[in-house]
C-alpha positions in Angstrom: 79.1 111.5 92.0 76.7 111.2 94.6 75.8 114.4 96.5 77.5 114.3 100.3 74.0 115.0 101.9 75.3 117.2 104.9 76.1 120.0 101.8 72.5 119.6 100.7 71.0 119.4 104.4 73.2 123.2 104.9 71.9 124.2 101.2 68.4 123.3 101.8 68.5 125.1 105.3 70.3 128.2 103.5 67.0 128.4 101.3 64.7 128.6 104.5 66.7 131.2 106.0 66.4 133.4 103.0 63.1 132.8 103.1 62.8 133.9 106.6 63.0 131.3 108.8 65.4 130.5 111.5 67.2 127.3 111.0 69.1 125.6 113.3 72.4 124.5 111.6 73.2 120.4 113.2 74.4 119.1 110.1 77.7 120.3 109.4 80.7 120.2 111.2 82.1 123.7 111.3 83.1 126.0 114.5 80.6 128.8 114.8 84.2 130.3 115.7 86.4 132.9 114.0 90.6 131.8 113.6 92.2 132.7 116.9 93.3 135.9 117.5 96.7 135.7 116.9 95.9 133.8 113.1 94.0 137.0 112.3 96.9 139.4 113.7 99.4 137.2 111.4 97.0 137.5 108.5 97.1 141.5 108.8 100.8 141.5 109.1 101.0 139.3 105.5 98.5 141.1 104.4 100.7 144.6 105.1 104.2 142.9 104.3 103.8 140.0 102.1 103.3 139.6 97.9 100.7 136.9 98.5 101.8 135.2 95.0 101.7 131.6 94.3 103.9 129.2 97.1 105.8 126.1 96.3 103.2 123.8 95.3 103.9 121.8 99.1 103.7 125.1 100.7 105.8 127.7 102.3 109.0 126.3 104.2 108.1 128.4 107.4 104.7 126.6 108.1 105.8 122.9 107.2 108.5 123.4 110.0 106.3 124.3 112.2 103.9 121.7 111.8 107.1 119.4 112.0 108.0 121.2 115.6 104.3 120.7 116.1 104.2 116.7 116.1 107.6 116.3 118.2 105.7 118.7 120.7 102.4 117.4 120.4 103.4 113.0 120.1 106.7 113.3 120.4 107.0 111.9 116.7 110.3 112.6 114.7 108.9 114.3 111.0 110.8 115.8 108.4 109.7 119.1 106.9 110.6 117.7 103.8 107.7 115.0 104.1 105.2 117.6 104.7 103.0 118.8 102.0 100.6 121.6 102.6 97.4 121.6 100.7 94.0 123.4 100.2 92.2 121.7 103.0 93.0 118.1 103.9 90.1 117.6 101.2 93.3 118.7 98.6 95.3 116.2 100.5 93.2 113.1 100.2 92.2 114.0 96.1 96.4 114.1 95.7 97.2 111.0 97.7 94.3 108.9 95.9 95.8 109.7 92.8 99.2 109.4 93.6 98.9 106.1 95.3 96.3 103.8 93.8 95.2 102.9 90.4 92.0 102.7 88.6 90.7 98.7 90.2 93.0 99.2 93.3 90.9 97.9 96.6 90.8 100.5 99.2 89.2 99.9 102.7 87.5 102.1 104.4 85.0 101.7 107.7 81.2 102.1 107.4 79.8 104.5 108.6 82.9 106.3 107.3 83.2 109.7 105.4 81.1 110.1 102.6 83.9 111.7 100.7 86.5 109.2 100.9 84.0 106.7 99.2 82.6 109.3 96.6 86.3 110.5 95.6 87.8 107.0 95.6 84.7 106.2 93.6 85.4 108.3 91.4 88.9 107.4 90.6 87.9 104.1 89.1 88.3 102.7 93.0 86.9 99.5 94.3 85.7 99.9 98.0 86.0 97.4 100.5 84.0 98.2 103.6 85.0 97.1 107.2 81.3 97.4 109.3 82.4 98.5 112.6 79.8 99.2 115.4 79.5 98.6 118.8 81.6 95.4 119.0 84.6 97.3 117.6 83.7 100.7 118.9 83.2 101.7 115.9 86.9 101.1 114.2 88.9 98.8 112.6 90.9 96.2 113.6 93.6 93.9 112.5 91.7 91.2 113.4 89.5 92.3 110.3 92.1 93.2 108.2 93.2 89.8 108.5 89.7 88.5 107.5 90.2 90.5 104.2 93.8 89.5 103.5 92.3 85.8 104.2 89.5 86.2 101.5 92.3 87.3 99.4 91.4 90.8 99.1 94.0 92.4 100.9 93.6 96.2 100.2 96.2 98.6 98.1 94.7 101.1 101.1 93.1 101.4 104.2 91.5 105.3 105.5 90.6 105.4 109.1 90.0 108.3 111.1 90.2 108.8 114.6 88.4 111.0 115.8 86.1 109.6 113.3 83.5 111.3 111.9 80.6 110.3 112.0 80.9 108.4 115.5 83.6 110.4 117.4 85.0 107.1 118.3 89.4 107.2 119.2 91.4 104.4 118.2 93.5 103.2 121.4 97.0 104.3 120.6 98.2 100.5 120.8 95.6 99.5 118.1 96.9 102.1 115.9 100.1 100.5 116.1 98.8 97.5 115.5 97.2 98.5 112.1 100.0 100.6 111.0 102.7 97.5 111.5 99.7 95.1 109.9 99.8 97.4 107.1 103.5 97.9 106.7 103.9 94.0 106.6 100.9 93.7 104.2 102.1 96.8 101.8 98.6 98.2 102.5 98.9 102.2 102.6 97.7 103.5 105.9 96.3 106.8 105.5 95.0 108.4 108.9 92.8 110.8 108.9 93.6 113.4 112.3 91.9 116.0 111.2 89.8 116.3 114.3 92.7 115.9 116.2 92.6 118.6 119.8 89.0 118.0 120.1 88.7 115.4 122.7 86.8 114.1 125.7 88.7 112.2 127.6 90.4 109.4 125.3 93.7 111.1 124.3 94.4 110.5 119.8 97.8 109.3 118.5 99.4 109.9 115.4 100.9 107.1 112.4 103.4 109.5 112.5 104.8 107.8 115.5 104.5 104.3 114.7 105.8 104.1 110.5 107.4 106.5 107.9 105.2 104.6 105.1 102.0 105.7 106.0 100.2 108.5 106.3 99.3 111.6 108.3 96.4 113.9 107.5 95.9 116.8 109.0 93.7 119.8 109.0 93.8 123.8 110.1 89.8 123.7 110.1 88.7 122.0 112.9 90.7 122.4 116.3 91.8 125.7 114.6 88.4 126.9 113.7 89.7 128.3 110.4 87.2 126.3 108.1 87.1 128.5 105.5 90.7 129.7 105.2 90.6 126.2 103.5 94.1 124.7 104.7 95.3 121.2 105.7 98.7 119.3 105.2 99.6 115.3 104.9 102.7 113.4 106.3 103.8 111.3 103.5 106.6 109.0 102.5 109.9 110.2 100.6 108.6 107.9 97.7 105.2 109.9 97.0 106.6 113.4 98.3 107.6 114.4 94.8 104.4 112.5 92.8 102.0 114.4 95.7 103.6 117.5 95.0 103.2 117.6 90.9 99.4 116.9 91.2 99.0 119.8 93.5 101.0 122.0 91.3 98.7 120.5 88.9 94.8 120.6 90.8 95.3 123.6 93.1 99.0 125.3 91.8 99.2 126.4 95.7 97.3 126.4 98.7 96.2 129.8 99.4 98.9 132.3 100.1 97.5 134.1 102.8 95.9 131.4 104.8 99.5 129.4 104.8 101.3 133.0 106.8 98.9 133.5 109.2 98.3 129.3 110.3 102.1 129.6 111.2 100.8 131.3 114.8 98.0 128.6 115.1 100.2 126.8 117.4 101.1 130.2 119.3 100.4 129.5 122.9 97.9 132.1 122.9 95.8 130.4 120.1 95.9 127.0 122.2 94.4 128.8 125.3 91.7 130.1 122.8 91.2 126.6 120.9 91.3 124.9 124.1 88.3 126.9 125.2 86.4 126.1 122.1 86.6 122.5 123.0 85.5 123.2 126.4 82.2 124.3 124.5 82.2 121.5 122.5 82.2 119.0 125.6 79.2 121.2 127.1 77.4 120.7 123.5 78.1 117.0 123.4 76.2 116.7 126.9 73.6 118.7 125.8 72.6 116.9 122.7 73.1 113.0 124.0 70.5 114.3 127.1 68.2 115.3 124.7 68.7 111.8 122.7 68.5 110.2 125.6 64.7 112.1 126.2 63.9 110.7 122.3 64.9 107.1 123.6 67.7 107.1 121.0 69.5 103.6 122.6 72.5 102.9 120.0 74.8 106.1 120.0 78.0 105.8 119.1 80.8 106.8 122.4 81.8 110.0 120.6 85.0 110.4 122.1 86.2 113.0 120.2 85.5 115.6 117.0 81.9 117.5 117.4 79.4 115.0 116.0 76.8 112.2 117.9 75.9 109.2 115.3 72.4 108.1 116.6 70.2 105.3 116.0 66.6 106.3 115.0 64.9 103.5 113.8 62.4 103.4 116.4 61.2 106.7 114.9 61.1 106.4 111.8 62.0 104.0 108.5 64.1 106.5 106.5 66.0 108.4 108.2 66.8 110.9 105.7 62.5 111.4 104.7 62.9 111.9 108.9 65.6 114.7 108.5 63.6 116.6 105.9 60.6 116.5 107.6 62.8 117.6 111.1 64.2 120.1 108.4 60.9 121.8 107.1 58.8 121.6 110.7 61.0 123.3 113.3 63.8 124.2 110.9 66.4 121.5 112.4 68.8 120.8 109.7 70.9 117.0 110.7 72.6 114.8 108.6 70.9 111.4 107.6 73.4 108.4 108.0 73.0 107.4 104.7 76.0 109.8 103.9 78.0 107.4 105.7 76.7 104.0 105.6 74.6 104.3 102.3 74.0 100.0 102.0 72.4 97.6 104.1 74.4 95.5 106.0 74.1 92.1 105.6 73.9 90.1 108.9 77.9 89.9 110.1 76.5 89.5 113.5 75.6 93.4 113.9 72.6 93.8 116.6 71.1 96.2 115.3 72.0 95.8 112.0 74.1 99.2 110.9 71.8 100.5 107.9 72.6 104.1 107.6 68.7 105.0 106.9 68.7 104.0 110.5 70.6 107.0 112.0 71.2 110.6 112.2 74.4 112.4 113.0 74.3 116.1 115.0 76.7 118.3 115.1 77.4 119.9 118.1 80.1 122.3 116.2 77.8 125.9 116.8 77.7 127.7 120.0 75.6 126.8 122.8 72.4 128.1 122.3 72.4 127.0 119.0 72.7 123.3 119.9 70.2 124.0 123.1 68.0 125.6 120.7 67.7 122.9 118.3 67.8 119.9 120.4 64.8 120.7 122.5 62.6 121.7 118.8 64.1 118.0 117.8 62.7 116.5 120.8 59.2 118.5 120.8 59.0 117.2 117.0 59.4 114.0 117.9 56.9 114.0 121.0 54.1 115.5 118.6 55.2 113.0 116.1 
């Protein structure tokens, strides 16, 4: 298993702190914000009230109905509770729904850049990857027009994972493209699963759900982005009636429950007085976002990707330097700036396909503009000044 380089970027920065230093956390993406204030109220309540045993191995009834509520408010998409499993983190979600779904050979396509941990996990499961290179000529996502490519080659996948947001570009899908790829991979029996975790963090571009387009794909979805409630370690996936019951015995199995606690008190995430406080994180976030792509913009940075949503700029860097991750250590141990090198998420070459420049992730950085303000101030103007003595 290959490390996910963001974890040892935050570790490596962890060990300058304690040694004194002030590091300048751009490498992870996790709100520098507590759970809204009515999460926390709800947790004291369970706290005071509630056993806090083991759940149903999907999750307590109360909070899968509210996430249902949630999508016909939110898309206007019909979801039964009973599709809904709840799971420690969407992390949990994607381990189960690998395993579930696919077998051990099983082609699974995935975009590069794309998550490091969908690769490493699949990977892991005896997975063969099939990588769609997306870039500024697809804005950075898949199409069907790709897809087809694949399916023409005969290697039409078991499995696609998209995201959208995506991290590491930020990049939305167009709510008619979705559609597209979800009825492309109904017809092709090509399991759609769409990661939304970063879903509510937006800057413009509005996000649609699978939810709304097919009942045979599927939904991920996450309490620690939007909801700022990283660590309480919660997420849930839409999935069909076929893999409800195979999704639920390998949670019962990996995790026995997601944690009590955490499942109570996300029930008044979606309280009207948590939106208004959510809402204002991502007002921070959009001041972040301007804030780091002036400063790449003073570095000469030319190739960033749109980031239309989530908290994270994916930069081009090769004019700076010929390994980007040599460039983030060095970054890392001169002004304490901690970023993530791309190689997490496009970790081979790519060869030709007409990509100008050519999308090597030792070519790029991503930043996260997750922490507050003067955090991301902070560290963008030490990344510039190391660059301009460099």
């Amino acid at each position: 298993m290959p490390p996910f380089r963001a974890m040892e970027i935050l570790k490596q920065g962890n060990q300058l702190a304690a040694q004194g230093r002030q590091v300048y956390s751009l490498c992870l993406g996790q709100p520098s914000t507590p759970a809204p204030a009515p999460v926390l109220d709800a947790a004291r309540e369970a706290l005071a009230t509630q056993q806090l045993g083991y759940t149903d191995s999907n999750g307590i009834q109360a909070l899968r109905t509210r996430i249902a509520k949630h999508y016909l408010e939110q898309y206007g998409a019909k979801v039964n509770p009973d599709n809904i499993v709840i799971t420690t983190g969407s992390s949990a979600a994607f381990t189960a729904i690998f395993l579930a779904a696919f077998e051990a050979g099983d082609l699974v396509a995935m975009t590069r850049p794309g998550y490091a941990a969908y690769r490493n996990t699949l990977n892991a499961l005896g997975c063969e990857i099939v990588d769609i290179d997306t870039g500024p000529q697809t804005r950075w996502q898949p199409s069907v027009d790709q897809l087809e490519q694949l399916k023409k080659q005969g290697r039409t996948p078991a499995g696609l994972i998209l995201a959208s947001p995506s991290n590491p570009t930020g990049t939305i899908l167009e709510p008619a493209e979705l559609e597209a790829i979800a009825k492309w991979c109904d017809e092709n029996e090509c399991l759609l699963i769409s990661d939304e975790i970063y879903h509510g963090i937006t800057y413009g571009p509005e996000c649609a759900t699978v939810a709304s387009y097919s009942d045979q794909n599927i939904a991920v979805g996450s309490f620690s982005k939007y909801y700022s409630m990283t660590g309480w370690r919660l997420g849930w996936a839409v999935v069909p009636t076929e893999l409800v019951h195979p999704v639920e015995l390998l949670l019962g199995n990996l995790n026995l429950s997601a944690p009590t606690l955490s499942q109570f008190a996300a029930i008044a995430a979606f309280d009207a007085e948590s939106v208004e406080q959510l809402d204002a994180h991502v007002e921070r976030y959009a001041k972040n976002r301007q804030i780091v792509l002036e400063g790449l913009s003073q570095i000469d940075c030319k190739l960033v990707a749109p980031a239309d949503g989530a908290f994270y700029c994916f930069a081009d860097v090769s004019h700076l330097c010929e390994d980007s991750a040599d460039w983030a250590a060095d970054l890392l141990e001169a002004k304490g700036v901690a970023v993530t090198p791309g190689i997490d998420f496009s970790p081979n070459s790519v060869e030709g396909d007409g990509l100008d420049p050519v999308l090597d992730g030792k070519n790029f950085i991503r930043i996260s503009f997750a922490g507050s303000t003067e955090e991301v101030t902070r560290g963008m103007e030490l990344l510039v000044e190391f660059v301009r003595k460099n």
